[in-house]
C-alpha positions as CSV (number, residue, x, y, z in Angstrom):
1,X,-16.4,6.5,7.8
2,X,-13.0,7.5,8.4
3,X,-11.5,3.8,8.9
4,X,-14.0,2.7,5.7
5,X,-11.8,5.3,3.6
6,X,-8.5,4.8,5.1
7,X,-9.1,0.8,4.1
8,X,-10.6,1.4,0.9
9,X,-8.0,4.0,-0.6
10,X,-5.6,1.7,-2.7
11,X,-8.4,-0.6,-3.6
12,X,-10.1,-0.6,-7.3
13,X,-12.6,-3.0,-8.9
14,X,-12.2,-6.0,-10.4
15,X,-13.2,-6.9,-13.9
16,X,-12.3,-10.2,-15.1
17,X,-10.9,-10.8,-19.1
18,X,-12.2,-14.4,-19.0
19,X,-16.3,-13.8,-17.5
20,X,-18.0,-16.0,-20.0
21,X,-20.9,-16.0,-17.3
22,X,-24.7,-14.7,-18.8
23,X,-26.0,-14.1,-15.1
24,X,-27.0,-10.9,-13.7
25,X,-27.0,-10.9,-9.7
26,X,-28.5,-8.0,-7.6
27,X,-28.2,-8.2,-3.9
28,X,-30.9,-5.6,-2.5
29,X,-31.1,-4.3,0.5
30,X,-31.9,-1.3,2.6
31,X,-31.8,0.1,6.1
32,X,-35.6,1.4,7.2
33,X,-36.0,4.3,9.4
34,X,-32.2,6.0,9.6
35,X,-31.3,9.9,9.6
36,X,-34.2,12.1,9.1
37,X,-36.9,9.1,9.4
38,X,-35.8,8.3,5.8
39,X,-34.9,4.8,4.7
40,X,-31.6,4.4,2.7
41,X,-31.9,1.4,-0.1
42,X,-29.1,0.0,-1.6
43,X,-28.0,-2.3,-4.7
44,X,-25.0,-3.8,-6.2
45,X,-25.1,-5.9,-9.2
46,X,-22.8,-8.3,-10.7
47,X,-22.4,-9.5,-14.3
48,X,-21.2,-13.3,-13.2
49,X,-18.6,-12.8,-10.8
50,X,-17.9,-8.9,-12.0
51,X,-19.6,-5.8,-10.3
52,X,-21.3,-3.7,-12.6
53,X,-23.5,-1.4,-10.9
54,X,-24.0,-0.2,-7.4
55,X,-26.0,2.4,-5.9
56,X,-27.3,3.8,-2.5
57,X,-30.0,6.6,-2.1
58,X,-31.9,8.1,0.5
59,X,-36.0,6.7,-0.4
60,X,-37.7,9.8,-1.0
61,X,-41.1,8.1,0.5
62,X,-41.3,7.5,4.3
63,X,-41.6,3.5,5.4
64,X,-43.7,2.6,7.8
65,X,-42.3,-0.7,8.4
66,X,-38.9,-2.7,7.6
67,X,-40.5,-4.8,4.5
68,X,-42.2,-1.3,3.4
69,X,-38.7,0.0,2.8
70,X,-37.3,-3.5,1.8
71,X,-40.2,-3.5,-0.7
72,X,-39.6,0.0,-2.4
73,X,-36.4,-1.2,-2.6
74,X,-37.0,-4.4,-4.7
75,X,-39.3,-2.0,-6.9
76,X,-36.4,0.5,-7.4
77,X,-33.8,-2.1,-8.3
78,X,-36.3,-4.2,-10.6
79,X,-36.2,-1.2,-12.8
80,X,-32.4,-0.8,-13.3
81,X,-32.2,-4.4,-13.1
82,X,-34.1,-4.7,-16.1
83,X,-32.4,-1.5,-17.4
84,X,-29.3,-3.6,-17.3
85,X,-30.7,-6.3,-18.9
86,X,-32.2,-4.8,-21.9
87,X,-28.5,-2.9,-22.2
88,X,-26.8,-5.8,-22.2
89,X,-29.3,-7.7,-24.7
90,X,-26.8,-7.7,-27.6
91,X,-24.1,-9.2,-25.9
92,X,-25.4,-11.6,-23.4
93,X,-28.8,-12.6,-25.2
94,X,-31.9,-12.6,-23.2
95,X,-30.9,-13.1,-19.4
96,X,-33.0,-12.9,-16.9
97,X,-31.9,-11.0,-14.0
98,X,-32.0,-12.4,-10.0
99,X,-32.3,-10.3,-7.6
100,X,-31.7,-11.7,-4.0
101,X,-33.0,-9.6,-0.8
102,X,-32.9,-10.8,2.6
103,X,-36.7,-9.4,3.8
104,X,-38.8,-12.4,3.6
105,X,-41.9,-10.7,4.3
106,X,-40.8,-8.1,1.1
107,X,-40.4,-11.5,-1.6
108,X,-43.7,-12.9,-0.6
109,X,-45.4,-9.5,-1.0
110,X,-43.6,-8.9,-4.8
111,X,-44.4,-12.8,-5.4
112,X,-48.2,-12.0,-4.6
113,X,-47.9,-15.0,-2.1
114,X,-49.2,-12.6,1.0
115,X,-52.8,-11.8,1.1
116,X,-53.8,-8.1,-0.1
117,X,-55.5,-7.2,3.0
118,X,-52.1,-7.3,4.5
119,X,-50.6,-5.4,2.0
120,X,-53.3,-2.8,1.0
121,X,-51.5,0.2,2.7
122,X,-48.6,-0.2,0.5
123,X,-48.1,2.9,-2.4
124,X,-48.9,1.3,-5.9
125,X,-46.3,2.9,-7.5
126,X,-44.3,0.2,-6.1
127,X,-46.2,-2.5,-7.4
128,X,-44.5,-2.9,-10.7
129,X,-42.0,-5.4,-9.6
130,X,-45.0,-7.9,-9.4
131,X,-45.7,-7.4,-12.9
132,X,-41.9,-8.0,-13.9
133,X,-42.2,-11.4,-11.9
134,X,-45.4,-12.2,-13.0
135,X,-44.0,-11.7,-16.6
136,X,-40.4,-13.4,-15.9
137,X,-38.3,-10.8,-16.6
138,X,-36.9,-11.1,-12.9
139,X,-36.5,-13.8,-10.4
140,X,-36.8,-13.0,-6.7
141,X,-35.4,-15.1,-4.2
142,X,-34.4,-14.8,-0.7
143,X,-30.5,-14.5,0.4
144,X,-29.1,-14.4,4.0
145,X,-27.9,-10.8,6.2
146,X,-24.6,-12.9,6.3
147,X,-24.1,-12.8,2.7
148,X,-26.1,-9.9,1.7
149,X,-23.6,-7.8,-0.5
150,X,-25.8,-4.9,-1.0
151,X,-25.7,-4.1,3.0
152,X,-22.5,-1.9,3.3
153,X,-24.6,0.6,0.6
154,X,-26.9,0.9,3.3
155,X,-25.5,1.2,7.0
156,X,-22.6,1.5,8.8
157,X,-20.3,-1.6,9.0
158,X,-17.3,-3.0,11.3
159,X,-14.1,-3.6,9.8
160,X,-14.4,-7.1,9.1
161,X,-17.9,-6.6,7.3
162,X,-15.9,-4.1,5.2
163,X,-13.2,-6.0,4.6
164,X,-15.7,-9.4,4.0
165,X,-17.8,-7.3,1.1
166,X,-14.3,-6.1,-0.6
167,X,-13.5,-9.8,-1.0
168,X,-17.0,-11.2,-1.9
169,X,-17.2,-8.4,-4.6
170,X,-14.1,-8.5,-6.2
171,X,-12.4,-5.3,-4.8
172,X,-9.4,-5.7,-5.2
């Protein structure tokens, strides 16, 4: 933590003047299972190139597996996803936003492509991002751990992760 702040302290973020871009990235991710049994999920989301929102929070439901957490994670990040989306409505038009995880097992179960059986001991409350898919108002697609953005928010990194996710996400 220590070395994270020391490396961080003269760095701000980035906003660029000439973003003409209508996208809105999310990279998802989350870290099942850490202190206290508790999963920690994390976003970041980017107007074209430009962060815009990121945030990291303790799940306040216990996972049972890695795609359980993963997948509460996709459902918490739909919402300010489309939170986002509906802010920026005026501006942008209708986008639609992508959200990009690196769980396969958590896109096919919000893409309904895994069979219910195997997912029947998930909480409903976190079903809602399969309604947002169903209804196109998100994409979901997967993204690689090596470029996964979002997975700094959730667990400790070396130096060169660090120093990887400040360049990928415009810190500057």
């Amino acid at each position: 933590m220590i070395a994270y702040l020391w490396y961080t302290q003269l760095l701000g973020i980035f906003v660029s003047a000439e973003n003409t871009s209508k996208e809105i990235k999310c990279y998802v991710d989350a870290n099942w299972g850490g202190e206290g049994d508790r999963s920690t999920h994390g976003f970041i989301m980017f107007h074209g190139c430009d962060p815009i929102s990121l945030k990291s929070k303790r799940q306040a439901t216990i996972a049972s597996l890695t795609a359980q957490a993963e997948y509460m994670a996709l459902s918490f990040s739909s919402k300010e996803c489309l939170w986002m989306s509906n802010l920026s409505h005026m501006i942008l038009g209708n986008v639609t936003p992508h959200l990009l995880s690196d769980n396969k097992t958590a896109i096919g179960i919000s893409t309904e492509s895994m069979s219910r059986k195997q997912t029947q001991h998930l909480i409903q409350d976190f079903n809602i991002i399969n309604e947002y898919i169903i209804m196109k108002k998100l994409n979901l697609s997967w993204i690689s751990t090596r470029n996964q953005l979002a997975d700094i928010l959730t667990k400790a990194l070396g130096y060169i992760n660090v120093k990887d996710f400040t360049e990928n996400a415009m810190i500057q």
